[in-house]
LORO-601957 format. One record per atom (N, C-alpha, C): residue in three letters; x, z, y. Coordinates in nm, 4 decimals, padded with zeros to 6 digits. Layout:
<sites>
<site aa="ala" x="X" z="Z" y="Y"/>
...
</sites>
This chain:
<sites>
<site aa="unk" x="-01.9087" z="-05.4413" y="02.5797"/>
<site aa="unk" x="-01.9419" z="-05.3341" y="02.4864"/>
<site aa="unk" x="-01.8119" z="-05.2834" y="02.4245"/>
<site aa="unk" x="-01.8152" z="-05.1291" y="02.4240"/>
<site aa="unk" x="-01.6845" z="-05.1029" y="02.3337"/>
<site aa="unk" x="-01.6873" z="-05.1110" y="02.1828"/>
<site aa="unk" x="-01.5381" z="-05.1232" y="02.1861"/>
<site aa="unk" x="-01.4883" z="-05.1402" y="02.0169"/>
<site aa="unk" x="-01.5321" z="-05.0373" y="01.9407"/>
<site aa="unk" x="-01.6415" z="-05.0263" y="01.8184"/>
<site aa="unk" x="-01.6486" z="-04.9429" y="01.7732"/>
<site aa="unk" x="-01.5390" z="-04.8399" y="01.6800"/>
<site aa="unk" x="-01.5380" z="-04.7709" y="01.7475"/>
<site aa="unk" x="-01.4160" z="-04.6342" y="01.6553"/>
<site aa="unk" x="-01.5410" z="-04.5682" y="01.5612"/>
<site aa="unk" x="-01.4380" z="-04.5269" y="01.4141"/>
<site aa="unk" x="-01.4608" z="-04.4712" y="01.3941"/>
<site aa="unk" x="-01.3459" z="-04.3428" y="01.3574"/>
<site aa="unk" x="-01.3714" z="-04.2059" y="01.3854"/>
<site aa="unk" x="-01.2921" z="-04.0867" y="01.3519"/>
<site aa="unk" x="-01.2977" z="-04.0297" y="01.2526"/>
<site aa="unk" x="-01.2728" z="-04.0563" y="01.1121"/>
<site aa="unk" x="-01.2831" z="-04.0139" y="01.0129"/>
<site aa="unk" x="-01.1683" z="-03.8947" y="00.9489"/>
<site aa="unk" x="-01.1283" z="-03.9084" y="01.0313"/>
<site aa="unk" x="-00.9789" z="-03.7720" y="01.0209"/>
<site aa="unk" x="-01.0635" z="-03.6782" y="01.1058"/>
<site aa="unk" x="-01.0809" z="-03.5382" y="01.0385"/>
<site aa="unk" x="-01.1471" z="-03.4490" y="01.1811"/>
<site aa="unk" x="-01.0279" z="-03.3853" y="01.2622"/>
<site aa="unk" x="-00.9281" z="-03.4774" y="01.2370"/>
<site aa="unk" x="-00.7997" z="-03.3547" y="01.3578"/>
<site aa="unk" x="-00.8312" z="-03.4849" y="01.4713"/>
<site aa="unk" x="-00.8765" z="-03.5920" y="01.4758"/>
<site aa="unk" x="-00.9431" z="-03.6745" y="01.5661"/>
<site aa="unk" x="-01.0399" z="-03.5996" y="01.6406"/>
<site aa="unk" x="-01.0886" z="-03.4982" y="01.6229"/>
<site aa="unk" x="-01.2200" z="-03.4564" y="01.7352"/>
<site aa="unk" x="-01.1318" z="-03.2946" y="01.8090"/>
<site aa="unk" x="-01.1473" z="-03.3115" y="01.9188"/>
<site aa="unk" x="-01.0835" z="-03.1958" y="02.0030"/>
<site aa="unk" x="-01.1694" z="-03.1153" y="02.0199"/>
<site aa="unk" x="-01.1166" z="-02.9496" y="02.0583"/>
<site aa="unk" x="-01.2774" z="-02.8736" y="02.0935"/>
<site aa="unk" x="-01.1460" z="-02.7970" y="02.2184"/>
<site aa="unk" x="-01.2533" z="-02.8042" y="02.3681"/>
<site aa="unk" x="-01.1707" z="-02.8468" y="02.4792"/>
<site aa="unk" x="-01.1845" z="-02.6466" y="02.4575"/>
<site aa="unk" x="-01.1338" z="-02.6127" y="02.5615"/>
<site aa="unk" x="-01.1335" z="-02.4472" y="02.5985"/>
<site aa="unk" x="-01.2587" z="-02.3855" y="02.6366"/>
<site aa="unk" x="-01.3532" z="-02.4747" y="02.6891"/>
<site aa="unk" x="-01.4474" z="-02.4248" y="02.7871"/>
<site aa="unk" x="-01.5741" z="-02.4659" y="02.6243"/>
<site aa="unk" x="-01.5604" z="-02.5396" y="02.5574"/>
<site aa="unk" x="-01.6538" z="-02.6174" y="02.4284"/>
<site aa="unk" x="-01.6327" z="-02.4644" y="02.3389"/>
<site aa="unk" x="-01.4890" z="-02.4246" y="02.3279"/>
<site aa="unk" x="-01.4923" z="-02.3463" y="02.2902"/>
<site aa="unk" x="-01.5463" z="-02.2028" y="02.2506"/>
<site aa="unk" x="-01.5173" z="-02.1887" y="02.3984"/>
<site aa="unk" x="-01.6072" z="-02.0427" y="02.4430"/>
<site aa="unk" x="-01.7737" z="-02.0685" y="02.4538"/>
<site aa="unk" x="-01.8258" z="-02.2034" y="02.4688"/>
<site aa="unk" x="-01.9604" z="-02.2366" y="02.4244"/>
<site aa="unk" x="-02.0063" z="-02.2144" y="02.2924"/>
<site aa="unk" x="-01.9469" z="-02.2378" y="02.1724"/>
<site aa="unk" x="-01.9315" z="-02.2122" y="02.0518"/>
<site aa="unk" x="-01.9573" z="-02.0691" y="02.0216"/>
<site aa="unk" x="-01.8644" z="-02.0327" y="02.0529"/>
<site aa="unk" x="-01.8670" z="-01.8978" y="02.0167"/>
<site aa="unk" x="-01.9658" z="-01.7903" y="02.0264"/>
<site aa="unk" x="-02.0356" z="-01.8245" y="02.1458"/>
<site aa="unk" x="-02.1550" z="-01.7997" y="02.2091"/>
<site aa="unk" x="-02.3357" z="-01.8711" y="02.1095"/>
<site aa="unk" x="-02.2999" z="-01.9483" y="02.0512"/>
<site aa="unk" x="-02.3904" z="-01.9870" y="01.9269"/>
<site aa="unk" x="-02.4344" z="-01.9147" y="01.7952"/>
<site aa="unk" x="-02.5011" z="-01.9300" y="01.7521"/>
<site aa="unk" x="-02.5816" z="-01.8335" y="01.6651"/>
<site aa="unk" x="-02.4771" z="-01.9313" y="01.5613"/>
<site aa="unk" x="-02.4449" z="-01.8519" y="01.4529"/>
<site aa="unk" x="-02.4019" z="-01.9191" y="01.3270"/>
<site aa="unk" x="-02.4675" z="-02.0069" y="01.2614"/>
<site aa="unk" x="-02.5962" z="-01.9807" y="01.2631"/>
<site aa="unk" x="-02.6654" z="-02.1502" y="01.1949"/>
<site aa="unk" x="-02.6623" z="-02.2983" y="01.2732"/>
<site aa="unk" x="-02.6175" z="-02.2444" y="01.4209"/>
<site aa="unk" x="-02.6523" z="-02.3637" y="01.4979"/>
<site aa="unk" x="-02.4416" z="-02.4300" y="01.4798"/>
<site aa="unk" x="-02.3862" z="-02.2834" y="01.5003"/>
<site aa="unk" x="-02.2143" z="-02.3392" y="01.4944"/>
<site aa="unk" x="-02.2069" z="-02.4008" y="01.3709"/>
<site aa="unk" x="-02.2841" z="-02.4159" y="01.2210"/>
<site aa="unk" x="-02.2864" z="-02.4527" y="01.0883"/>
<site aa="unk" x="-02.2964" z="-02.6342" y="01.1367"/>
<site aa="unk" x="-02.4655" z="-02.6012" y="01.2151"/>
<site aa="unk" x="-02.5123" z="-02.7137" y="01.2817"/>
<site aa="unk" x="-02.4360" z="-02.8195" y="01.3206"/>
<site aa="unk" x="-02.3377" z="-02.7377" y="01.4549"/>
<site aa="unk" x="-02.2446" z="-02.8187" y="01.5111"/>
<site aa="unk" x="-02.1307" z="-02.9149" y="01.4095"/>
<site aa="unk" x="-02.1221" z="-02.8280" y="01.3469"/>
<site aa="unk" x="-01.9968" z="-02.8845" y="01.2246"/>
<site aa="unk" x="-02.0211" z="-03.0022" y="01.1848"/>
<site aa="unk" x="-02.2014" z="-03.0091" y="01.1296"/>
<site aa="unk" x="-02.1772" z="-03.0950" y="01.0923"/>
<site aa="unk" x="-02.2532" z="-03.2154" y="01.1006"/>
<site aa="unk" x="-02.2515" z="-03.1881" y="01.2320"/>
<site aa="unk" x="-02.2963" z="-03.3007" y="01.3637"/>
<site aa="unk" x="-02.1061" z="-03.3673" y="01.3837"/>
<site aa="unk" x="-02.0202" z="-03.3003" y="01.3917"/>
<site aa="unk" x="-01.8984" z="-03.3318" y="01.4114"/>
<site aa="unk" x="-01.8369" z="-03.4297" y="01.3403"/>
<site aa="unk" x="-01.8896" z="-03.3941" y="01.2016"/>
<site aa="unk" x="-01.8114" z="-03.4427" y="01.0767"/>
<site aa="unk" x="-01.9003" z="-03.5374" y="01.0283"/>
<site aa="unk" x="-02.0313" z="-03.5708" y="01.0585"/>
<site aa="unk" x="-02.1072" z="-03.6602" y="00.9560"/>
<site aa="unk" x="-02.1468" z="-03.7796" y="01.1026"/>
<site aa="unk" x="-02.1739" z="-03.6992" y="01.1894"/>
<site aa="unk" x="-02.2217" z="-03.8053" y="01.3116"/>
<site aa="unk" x="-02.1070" z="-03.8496" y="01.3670"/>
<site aa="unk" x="-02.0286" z="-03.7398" y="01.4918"/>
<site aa="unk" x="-01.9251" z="-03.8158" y="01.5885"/>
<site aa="unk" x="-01.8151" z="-03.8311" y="01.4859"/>
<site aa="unk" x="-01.7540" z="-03.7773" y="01.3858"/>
<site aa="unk" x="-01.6534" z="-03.8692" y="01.3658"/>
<site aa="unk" x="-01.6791" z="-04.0434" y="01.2783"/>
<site aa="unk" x="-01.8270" z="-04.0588" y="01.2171"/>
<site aa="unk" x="-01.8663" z="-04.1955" y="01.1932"/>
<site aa="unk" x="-01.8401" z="-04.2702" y="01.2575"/>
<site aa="unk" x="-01.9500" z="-04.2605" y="01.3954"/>
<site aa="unk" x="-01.9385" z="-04.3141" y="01.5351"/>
<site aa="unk" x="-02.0197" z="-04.2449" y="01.6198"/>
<site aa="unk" x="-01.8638" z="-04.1988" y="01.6842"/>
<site aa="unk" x="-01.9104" z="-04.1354" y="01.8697"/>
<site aa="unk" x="-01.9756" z="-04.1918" y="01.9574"/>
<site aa="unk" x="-02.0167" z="-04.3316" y="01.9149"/>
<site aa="unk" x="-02.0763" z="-04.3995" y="02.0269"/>
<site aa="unk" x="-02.2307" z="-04.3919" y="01.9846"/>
<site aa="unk" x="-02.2339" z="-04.2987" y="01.8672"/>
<site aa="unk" x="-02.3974" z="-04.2644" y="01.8605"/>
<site aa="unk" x="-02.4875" z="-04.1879" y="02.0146"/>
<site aa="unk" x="-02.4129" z="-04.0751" y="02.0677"/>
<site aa="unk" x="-02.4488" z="-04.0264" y="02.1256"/>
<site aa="unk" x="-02.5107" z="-04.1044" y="02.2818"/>
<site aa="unk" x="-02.5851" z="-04.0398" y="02.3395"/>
<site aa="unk" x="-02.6473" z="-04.1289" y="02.4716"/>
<site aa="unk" x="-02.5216" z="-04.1330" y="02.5708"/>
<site aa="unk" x="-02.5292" z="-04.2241" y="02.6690"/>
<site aa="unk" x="-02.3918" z="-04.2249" y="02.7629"/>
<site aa="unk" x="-02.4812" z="-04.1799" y="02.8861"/>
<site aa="unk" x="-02.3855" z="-04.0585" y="02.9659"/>
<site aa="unk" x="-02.3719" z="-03.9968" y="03.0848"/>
<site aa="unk" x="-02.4110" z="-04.0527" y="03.1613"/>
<site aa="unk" x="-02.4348" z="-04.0351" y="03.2616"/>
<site aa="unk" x="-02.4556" z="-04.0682" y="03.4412"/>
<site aa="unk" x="-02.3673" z="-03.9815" y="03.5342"/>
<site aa="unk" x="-02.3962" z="-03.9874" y="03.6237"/>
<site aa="unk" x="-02.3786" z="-03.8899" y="03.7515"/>
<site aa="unk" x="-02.2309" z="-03.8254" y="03.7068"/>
<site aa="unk" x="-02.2483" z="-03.7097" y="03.7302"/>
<site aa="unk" x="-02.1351" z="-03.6322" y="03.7208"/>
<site aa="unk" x="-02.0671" z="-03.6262" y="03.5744"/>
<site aa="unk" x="-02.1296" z="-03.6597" y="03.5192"/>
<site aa="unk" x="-02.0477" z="-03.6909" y="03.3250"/>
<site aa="unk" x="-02.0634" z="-03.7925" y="03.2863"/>
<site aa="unk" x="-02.0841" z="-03.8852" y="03.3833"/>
<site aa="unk" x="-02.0352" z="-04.0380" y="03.3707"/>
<site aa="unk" x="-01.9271" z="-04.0488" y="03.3106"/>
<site aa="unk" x="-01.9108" z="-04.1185" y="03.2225"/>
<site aa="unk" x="-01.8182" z="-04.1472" y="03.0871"/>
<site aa="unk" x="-01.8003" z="-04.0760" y="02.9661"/>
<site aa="unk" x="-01.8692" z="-03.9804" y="02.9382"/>
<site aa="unk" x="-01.9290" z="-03.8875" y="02.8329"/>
<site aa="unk" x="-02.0420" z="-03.9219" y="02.7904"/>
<site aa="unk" x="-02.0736" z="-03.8220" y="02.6046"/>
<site aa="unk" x="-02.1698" z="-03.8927" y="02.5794"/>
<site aa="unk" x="-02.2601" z="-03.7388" y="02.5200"/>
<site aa="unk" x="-02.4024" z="-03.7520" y="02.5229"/>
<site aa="unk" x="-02.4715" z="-03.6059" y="02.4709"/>
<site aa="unk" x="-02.5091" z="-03.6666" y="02.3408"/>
<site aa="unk" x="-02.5094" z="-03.5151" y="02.2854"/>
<site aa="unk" x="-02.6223" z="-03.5032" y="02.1460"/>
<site aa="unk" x="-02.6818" z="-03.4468" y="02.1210"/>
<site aa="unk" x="-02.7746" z="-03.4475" y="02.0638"/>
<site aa="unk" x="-02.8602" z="-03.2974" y="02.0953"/>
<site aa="unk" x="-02.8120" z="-03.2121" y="01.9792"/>
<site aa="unk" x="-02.8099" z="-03.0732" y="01.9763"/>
<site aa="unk" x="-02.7651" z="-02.9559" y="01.8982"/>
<site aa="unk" x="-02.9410" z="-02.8917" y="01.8873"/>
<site aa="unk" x="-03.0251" z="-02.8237" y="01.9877"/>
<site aa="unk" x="-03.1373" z="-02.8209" y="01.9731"/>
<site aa="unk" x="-03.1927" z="-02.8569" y="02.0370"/>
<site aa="unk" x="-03.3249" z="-02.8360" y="02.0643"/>
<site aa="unk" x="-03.4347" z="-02.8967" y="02.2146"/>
<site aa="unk" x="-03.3664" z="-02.8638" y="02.3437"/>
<site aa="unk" x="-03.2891" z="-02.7472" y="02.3442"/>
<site aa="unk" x="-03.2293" z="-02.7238" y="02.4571"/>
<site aa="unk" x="-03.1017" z="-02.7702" y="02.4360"/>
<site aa="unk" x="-03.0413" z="-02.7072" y="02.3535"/>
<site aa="unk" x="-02.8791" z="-02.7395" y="02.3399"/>
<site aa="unk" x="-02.8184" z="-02.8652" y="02.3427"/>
<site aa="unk" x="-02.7352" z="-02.9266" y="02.3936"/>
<site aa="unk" x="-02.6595" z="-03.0419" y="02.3771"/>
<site aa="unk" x="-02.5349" z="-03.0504" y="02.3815"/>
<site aa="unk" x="-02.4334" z="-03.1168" y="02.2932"/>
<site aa="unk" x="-02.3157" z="-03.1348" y="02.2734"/>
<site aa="unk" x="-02.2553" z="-03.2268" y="02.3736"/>
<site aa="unk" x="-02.1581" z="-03.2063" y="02.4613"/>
<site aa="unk" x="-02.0969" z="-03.3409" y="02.5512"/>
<site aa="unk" x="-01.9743" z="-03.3533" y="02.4997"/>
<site aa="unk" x="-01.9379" z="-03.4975" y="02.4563"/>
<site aa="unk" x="-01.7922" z="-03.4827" y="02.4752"/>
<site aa="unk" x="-01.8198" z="-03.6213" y="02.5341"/>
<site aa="unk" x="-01.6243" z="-03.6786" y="02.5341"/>
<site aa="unk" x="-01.5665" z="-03.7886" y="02.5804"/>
<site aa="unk" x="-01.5045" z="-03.8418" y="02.4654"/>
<site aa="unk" x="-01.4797" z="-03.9741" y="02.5009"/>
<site aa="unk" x="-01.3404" z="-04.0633" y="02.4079"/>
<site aa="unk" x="-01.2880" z="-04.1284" y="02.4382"/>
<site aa="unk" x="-01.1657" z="-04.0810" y="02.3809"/>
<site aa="unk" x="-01.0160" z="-04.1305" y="02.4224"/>
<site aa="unk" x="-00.9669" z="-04.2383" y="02.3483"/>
<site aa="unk" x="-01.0469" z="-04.4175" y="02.3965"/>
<site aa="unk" x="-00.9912" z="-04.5253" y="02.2672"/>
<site aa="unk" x="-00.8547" z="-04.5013" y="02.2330"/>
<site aa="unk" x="-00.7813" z="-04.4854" y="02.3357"/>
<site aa="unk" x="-00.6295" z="-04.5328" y="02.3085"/>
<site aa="unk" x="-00.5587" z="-04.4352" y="02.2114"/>
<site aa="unk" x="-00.5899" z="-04.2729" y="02.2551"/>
<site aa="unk" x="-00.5555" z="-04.1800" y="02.1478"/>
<site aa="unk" x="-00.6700" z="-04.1738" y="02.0154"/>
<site aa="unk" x="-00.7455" z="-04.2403" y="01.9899"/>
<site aa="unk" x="-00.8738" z="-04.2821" y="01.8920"/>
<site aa="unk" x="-00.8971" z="-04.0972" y="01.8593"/>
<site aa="unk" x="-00.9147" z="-04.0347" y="01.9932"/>
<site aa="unk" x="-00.9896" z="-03.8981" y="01.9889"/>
<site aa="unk" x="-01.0954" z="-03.8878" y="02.0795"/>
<site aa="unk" x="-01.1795" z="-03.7689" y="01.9890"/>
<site aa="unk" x="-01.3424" z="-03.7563" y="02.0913"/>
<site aa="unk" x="-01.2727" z="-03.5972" y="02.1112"/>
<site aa="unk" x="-01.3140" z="-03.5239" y="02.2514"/>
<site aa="unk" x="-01.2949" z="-03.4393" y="02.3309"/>
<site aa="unk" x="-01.4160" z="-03.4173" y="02.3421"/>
<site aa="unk" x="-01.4434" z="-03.2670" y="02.2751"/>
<site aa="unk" x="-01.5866" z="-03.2174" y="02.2774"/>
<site aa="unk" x="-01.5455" z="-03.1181" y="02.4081"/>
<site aa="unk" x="-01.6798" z="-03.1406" y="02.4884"/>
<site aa="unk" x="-01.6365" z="-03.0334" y="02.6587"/>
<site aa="unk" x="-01.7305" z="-02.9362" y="02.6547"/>
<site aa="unk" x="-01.8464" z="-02.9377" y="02.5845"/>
<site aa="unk" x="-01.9547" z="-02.8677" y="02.5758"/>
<site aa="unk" x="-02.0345" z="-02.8725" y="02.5116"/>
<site aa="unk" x="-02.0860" z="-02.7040" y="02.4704"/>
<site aa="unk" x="-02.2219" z="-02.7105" y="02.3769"/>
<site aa="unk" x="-02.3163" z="-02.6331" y="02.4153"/>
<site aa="unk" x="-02.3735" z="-02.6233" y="02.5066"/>
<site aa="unk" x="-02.4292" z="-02.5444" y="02.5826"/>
<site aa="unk" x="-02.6173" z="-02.5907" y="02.5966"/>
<site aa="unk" x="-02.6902" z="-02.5199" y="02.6824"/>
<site aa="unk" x="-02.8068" z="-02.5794" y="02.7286"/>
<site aa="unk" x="-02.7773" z="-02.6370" y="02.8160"/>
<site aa="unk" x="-02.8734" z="-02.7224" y="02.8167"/>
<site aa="unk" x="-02.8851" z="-02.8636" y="02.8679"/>
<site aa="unk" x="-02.9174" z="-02.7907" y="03.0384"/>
<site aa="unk" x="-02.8326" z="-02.8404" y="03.1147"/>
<site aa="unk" x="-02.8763" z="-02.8241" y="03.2919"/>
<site aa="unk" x="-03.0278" z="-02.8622" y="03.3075"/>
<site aa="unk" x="-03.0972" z="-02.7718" y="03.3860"/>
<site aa="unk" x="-03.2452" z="-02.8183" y="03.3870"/>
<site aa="unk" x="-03.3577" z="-02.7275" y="03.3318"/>
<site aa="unk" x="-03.2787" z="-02.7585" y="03.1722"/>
<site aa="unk" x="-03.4007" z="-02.6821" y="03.0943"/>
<site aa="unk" x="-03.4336" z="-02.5201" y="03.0964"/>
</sites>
């Protein structure tokens, strides 16, 4: 089991290029949302989120809404989470 991190500095959470332009693309109550899913959940502990399979094996989701979900990764050694996406969920 991993060491629990916690990120309590928010210059600890990355928002990748592609998370980015997902963002931006969000309604302002949900980017409010995101914030502070960022700041109260993943930087507590990132290891709240569910862990990946398949192709985002080693990433973890959260949900943003019924559809939407947040992916990032973490980096123990740099003690940073790398948000990659906030998008709808593949599928739905």
């Amino acid at each position: 089991m991993p060491t629990r991190l916690a990120f309590h500095d928010p210059d600890q959470i990355r928002i990748t290029r592609q998370a980015r332009k997902d963002i931006d693309a969000l309604a302002p109550r949900l980017r409010a949302k995101l914030r502070d899913i960022l700041v109260h959940v993943i930087a507590e502990n990132p290891y709240e989120g569910k862990r990946l399979l398949g192709d985002l094996a080693g990433s973890y989701s959260l949900r943003l809404t019924y559809k939407d979900r947040i992916v990032y990764s973490i980096n123990e050694a740099a003690r940073t989470v790398y948000i990659e996406r906030a998008r709808t969920h593949d599928g739905d």
